[in-house]
C-alpha positions as CSV (number, residue, x, y, z in Angstrom):
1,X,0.0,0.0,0.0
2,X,1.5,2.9,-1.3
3,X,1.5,5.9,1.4
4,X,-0.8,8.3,2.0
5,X,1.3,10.9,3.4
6,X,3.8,13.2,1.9
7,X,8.0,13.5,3.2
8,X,6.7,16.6,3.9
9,X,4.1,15.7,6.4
10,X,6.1,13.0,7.8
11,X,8.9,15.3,8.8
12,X,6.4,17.3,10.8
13,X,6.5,14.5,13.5
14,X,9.9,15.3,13.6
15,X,9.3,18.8,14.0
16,X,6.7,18.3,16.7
17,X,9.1,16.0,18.6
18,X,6.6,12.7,18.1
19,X,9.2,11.2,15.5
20,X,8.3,7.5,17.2
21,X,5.0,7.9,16.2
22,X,5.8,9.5,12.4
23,X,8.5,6.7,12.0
24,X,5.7,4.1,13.1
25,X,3.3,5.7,10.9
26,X,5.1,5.0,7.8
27,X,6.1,1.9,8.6
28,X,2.2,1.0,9.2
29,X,1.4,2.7,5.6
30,X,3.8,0.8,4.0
31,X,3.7,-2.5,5.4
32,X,0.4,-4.2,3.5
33,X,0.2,-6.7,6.7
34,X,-1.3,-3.5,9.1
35,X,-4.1,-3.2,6.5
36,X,-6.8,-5.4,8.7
37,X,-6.0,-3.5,11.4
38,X,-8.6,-0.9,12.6
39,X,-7.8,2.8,12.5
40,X,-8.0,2.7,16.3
41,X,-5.0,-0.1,16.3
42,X,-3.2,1.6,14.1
43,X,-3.0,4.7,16.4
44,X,-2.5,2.8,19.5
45,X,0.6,1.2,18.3
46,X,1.9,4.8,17.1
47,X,0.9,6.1,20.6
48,X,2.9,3.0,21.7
49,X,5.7,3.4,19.9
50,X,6.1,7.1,21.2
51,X,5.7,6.0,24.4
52,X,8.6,3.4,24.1
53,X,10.9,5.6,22.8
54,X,10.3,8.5,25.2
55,X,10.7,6.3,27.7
56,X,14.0,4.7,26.0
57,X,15.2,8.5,26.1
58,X,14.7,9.0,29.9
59,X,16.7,5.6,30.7
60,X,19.3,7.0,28.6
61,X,19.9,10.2,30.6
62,X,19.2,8.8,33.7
63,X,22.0,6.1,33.3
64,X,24.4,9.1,32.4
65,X,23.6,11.2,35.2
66,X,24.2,8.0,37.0
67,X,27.9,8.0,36.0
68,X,28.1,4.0,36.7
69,X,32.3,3.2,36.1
70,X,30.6,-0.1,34.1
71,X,28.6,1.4,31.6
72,X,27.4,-1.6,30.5
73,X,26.7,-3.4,33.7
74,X,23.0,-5.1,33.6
75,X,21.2,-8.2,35.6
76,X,20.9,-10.2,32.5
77,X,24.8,-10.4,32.6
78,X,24.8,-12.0,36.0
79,X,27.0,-15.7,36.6
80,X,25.0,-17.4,38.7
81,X,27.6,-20.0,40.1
82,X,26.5,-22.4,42.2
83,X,29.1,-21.1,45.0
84,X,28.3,-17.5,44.6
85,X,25.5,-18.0,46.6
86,X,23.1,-16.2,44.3
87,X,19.7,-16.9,42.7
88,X,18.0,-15.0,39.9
89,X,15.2,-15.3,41.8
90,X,16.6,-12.6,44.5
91,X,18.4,-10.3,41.7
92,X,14.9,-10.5,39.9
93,X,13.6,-8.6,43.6
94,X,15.8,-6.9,43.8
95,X,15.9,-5.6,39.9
96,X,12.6,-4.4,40.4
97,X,13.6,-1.9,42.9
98,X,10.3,-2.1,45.3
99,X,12.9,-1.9,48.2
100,X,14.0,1.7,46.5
101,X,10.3,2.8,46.3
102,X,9.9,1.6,50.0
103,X,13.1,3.9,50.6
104,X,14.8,0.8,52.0
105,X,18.5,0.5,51.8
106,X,20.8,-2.6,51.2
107,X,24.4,-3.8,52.0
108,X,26.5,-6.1,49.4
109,X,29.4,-7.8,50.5
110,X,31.8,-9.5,48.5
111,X,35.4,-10.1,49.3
112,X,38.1,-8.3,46.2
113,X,37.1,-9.5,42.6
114,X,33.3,-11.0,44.0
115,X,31.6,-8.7,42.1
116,X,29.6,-7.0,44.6
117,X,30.8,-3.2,42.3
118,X,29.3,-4.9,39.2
119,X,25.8,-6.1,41.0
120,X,25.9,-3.1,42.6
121,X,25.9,-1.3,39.4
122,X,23.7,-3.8,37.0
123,X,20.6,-3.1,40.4
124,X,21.5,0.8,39.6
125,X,21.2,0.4,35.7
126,X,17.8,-2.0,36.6
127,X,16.5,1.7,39.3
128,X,17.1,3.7,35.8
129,X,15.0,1.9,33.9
130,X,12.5,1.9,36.5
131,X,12.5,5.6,35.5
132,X,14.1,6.7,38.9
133,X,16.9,8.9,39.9
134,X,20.6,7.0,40.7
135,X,23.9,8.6,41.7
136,X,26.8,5.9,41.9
137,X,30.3,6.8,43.8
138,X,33.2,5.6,45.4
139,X,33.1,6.3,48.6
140,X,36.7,8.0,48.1
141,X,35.4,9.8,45.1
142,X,32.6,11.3,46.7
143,X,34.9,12.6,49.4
144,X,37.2,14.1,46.6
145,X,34.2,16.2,45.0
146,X,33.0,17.2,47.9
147,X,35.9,18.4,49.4
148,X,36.5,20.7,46.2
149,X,33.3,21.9,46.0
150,X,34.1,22.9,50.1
151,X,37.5,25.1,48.9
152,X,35.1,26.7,46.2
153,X,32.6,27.4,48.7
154,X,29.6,24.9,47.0
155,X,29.9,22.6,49.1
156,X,26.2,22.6,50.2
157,X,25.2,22.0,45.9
158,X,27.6,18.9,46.1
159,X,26.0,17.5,49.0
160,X,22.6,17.9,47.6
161,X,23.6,15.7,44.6
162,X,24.0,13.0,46.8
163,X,21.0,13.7,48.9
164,X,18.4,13.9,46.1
165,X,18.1,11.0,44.0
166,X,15.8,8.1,44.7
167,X,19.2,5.7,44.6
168,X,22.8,6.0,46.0
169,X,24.9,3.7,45.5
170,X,28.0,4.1,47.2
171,X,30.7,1.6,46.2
172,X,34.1,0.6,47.7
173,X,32.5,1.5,51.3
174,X,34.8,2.1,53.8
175,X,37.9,0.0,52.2
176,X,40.3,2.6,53.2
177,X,39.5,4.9,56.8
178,X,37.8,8.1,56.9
179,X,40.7,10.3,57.5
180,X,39.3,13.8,57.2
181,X,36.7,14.5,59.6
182,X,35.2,17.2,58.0
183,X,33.8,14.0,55.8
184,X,32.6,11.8,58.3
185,X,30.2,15.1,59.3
186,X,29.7,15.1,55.5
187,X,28.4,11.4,55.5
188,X,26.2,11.7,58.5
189,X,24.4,14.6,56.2
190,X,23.9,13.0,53.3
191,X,22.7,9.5,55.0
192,X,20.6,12.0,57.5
193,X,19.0,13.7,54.4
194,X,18.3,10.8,52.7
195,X,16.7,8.8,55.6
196,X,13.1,7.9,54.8
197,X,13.1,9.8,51.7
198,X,15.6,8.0,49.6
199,X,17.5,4.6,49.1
200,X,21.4,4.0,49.8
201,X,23.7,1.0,48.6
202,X,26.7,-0.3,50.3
203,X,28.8,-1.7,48.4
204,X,31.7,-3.2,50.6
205,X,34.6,-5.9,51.7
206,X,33.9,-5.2,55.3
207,X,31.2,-6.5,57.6
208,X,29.1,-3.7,58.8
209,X,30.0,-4.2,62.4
210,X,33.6,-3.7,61.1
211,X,33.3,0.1,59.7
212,X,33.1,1.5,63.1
213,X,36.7,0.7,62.9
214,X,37.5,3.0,59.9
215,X,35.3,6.3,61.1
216,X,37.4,8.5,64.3
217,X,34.3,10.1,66.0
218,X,32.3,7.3,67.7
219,X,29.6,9.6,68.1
220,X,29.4,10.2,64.3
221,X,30.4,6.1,63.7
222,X,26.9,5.5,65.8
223,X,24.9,7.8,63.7
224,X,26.2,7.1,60.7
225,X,25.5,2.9,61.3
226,X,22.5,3.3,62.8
227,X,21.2,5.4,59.3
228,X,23.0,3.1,56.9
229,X,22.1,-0.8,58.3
230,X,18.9,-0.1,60.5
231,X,16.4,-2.1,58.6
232,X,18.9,-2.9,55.3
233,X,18.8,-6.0,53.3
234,X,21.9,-7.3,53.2
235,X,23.5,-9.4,49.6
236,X,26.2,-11.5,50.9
237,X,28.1,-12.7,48.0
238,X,30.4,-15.8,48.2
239,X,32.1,-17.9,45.5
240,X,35.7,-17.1,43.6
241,X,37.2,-13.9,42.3
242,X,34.8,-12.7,39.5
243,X,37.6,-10.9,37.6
244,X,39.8,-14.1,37.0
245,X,36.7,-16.5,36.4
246,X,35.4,-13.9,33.7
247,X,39.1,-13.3,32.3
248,X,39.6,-17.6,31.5
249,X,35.9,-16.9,30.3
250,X,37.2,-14.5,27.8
251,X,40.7,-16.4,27.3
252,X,38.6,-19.6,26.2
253,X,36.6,-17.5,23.9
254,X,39.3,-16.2,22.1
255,X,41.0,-19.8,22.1
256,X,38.3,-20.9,20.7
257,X,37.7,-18.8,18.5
258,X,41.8,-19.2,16.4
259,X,41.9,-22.9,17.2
C-alpha cells in the first residue's frame, strides 16, 4: 500500500518531537500486513511506539547522570555459580527496585574480585529503567568532590547531589578509613538527608559491624550505622574472584575462537 502521506508531512512529526509515532506511521502505511487492522490499532501502536521511545530516552539520561564506572553493567549479565550463593530469583527482587520505592537501603558484601561493584551497578542500571533517579560513587570519590566543592565554597550543591536522588549507590565503602573528619560530618548529612526519603547501597569488603573501625568520632560512627544498616537488606556474596573467572571466560573464547 503505497503511502498516503507526503515526506513533507512525515517530517512534521519530527518537528513536533513525536518522530516514534511518524516513523511508526510510515512503517504501518507501508507494510500491506497492518491493512486489517482498525484505524483505532493503528493509532494505538503509534501512541505505543512514542511511548517506548520517550521512555527509551529518559533511561538514557538517567543512566548518564548516574555516572556508573561499568557502563554496560546489567542483571541479565549475571554468573549465577552455584558457590556465589546467588539466585535470579533474589536479583529478579531486587531488579525491580520495590525496596527503593519503599526507601529501603541494602548492604553487598563480596570479598576483592566478587563482584559486589558490578551487581551493585547492574541493580543501579535496573533503578534507571525503573525511570528513577541514581547517583553511583566511590566512597573516596565522593569525598574528593566534595571536598572541592568545600574550597570553592559549593559545598552545600555537592551534598545535595548526593542527597536527592531516589538511589545512592555508594561503592568501595569504607575500604580505606575516613581520614578527614570534615567528611565523616559530611556522610552523617547525606545518609541523614536521605533517611526515609531515599535509598542508599553499600557496596563493601567489610562487615558492617567492622566500619566503626574506619570512622574516628564514635559519636558520628553511631549515627552514621545506625542510618545506613537499620532495617537494610543485606547481599552476601560468596564464591571465587569474578575478575579471573570472567578473564579464563574470555581467554577460552578467544582460544576458541583461532583454534
Amino acid at each position: 500500500m503505497a503511502p498516503m502521506l507526503s515526506e513533507e508531512d512525515f517530517a512534521l512529526f519530527t518537528k513536533w518531537r513525536v518522530g516514534a509515532f511518524g516513523r511508526k506511521l510510515r512503517e504501518i502505511c507501508e507494510d500491506e500486513a497492518f491493512d486489517d487492522m482498525t484505524f483505532e490499532d493503528k493509532i494505538g501502536a503509534c501512541i505505543d511506539a512514542e511511548l517506548e521511545a520517550r521512555d527509551s530516552r529518559k533511561i538514557d539520561k538517567a543512566v548518564r547522570a548516574a555516572r556508573f564506572k561499568i557502563k554496560g553493567a546489567c542483571v541479565e549479565d549475571i554468573y549465577y555459580l552455584p558457590e556465589r550463593n546467588l539466585t535470579r530469583d533474589r536479583i529478579a527482587r531486587l531488579a525491580s527496585c520495590a525496596w527503593v520505592e519503599a526507601r529501603e537501603n541494602l548492604v553487598i558484601l563480596s570479598e576483592s574480585g566478587g563482584g559486589k561493584s558490578y551487581i551493585a551497578q547492574a541493580l543501579g542500571v535496573a533503578a534507571c529503567r525503573n525511570l528513577m533517579s541514581v547517583r553511583y560513587a566511590r566512597l573516596n570519590d565522593m569525598f574528593r568532590e566534595l571536598n572541592v566543592a568545600r574550597s570553592e565554597g559549593r559545598v552545600y550543591d555537592a551534598l545535595d547531589r548526593f542527597s536527592k536522588p531516589d538511589l545512592l549507590i555508594l561503592d568501595d565503602f569504607f575500604t580505606t578509613p575516613i581520614e578527614n573528619p570534615l567528611n565523616a560530618v559530611d556522610l552523617f548529612e547525606i545518609l541523614e538527608a536521605r533517611e526515609g526519603r531515599g535509598s542508599t547501597m553499600f557496596a563493601s569488603q567489610l562487615e558492617p559491624d567492622q566500619w566503626y573501625l574506619r570512622i574516628n568520632s564514635e559519636l558520628c560512627a553511631d549515627s552514621i550505622l545506625n542510618r545506613a544498616v537499620e532495617h537494610a537488606r543485606t547481599l552476601d556474596i560468596k564464591g571465587p574472584n569474578m575478575r579471573e573467572y570472567t578473564a579464563d571466560l574470555k581467554a577460552q573464547a578467544e582460544k576458541g575462537y583461532w583454534d
